[in-house]
C-alpha positions in Angstrom: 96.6 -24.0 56.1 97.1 -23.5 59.9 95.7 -20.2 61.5 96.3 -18.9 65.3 93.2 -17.4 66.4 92.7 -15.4 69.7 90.1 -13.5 71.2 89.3 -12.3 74.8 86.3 -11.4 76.6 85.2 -10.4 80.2 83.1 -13.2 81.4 82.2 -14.4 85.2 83.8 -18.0 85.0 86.4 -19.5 82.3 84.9 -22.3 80.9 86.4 -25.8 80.3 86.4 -26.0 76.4 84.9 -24.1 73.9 83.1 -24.9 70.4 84.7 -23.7 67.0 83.0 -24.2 63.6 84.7 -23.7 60.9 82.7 -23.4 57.4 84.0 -25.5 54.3 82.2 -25.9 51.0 82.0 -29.3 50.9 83.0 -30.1 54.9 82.1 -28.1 57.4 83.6 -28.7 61.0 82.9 -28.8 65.2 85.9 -29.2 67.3 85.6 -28.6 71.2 89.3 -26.8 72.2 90.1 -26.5 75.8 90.2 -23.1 76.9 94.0 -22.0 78.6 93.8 -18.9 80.8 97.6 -17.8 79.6 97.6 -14.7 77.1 98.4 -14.3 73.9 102.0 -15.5 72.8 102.2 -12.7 70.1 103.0 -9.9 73.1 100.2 -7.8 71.8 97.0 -6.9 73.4 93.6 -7.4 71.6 91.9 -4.7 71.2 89.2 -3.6 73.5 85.6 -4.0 72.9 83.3 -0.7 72.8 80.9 -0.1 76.4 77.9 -1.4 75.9 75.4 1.8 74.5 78.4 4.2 74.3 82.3 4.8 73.7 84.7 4.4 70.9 84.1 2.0 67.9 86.7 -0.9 67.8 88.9 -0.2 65.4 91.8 -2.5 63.8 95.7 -2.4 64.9 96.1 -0.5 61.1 94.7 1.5 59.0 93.3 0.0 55.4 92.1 2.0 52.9 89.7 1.2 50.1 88.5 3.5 47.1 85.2 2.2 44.6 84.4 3.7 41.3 81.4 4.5 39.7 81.7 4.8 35.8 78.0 5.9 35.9 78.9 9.0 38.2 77.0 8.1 41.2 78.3 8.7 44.5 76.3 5.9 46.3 77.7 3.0 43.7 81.0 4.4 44.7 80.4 4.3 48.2 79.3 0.7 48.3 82.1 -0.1 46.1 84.4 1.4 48.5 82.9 -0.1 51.4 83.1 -3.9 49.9 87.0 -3.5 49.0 87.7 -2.2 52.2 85.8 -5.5 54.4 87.7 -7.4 51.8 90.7 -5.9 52.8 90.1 -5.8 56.4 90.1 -9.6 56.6 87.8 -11.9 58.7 86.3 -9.8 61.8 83.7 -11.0 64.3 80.2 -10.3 62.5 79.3 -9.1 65.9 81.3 -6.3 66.1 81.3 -3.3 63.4 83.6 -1.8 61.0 83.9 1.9 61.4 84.9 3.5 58.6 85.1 7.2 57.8 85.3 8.6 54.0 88.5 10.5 53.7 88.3 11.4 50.1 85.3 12.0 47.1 86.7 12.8 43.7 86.4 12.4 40.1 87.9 11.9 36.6 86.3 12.7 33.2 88.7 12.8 29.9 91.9 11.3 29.2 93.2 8.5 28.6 92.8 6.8 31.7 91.2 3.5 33.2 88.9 5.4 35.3 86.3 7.8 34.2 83.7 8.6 37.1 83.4 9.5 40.4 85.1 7.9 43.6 85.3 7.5 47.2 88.0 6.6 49.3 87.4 5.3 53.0 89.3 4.1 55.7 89.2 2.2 59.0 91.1 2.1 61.9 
C-alpha cells in the first residue's frame, strides 16, 4: 500500500534530503527522499502549527467524534474509552503535536433491553 505524506515547517534553509523511517513488525525501514520546495498537489493547505507557549491547538480538517462506555458506571473508564476510539479514529498524527479534544456529551443508560447499560462520554476534535 502506497501513502502520500506531506508536511511543512518554517525552517531557516531547505535541506537536500530528508530521512523517513517507517516501522514494520518484522522490517523496519530508512530511506533518504529529496526534499522539493513545490507545494502540495492536493490544493489544500496544511494546517498551521500552534505559537510556541500560546495560541490555538491544531486541530484536524474534520471533526471525529468518539463515545466509550463504562458498564461499571464510572465516568473516568468512559472517558479513557472515549479518548482511545477517538486517536483511533483520528488516524496517524505527529506524536509531537496534541490532540485537542473537548467532551461534548456525558450520559447514561440503565434498563432495557439494550447493548449498553452504563455511563458514557462522547468527545470530539477538530
Amino acid at each position: 500500500m502506497k501513502r502520500t505524506i506531506s508536511a511543512s515547517f518554517p525552517m531557516d534553509a531547505t535541506p537536500e534530503k530528508v530521512a523517513v523511517y517507517s516501522m514494520g513488525v518484522d522490517n523496519p525501514e530508512r530511506v533518504e527522499v529529496p526534499v522539493g520546495t513545490a507545494a502540495p498537489a492536493s490544493g489544500t493547505q496544511p494546517p498551521q502549527s500552534p505559537a510556541v507557549g500560546g495560541g490555538a491547538p491544531q486541530t484536524s480538517p474534520a471533526p471525529v467524534e468518539a463515545t466509550g462506555w463504562s458498564t461499571d458506571f464510572v465516568l473516568q473508564d468512559a472517558l479513557t474509552n472515549a479518548v482511545a476510539a477517538l486517536r483511533a479514529a483520528a488516524g496517524f498524527r505527529n506524536p509531537d503535536v496534541g490532540l485537542h479534544f473537548e467532551v461534548v456529551a456525558i450520559g447514561g443508560q440503565v434498563g432495557g433491553f439494550t447493548l449498553h447499560t452504563g455511563v458514557f462520554v462522547q468527545v470530539k476534535a477538530g
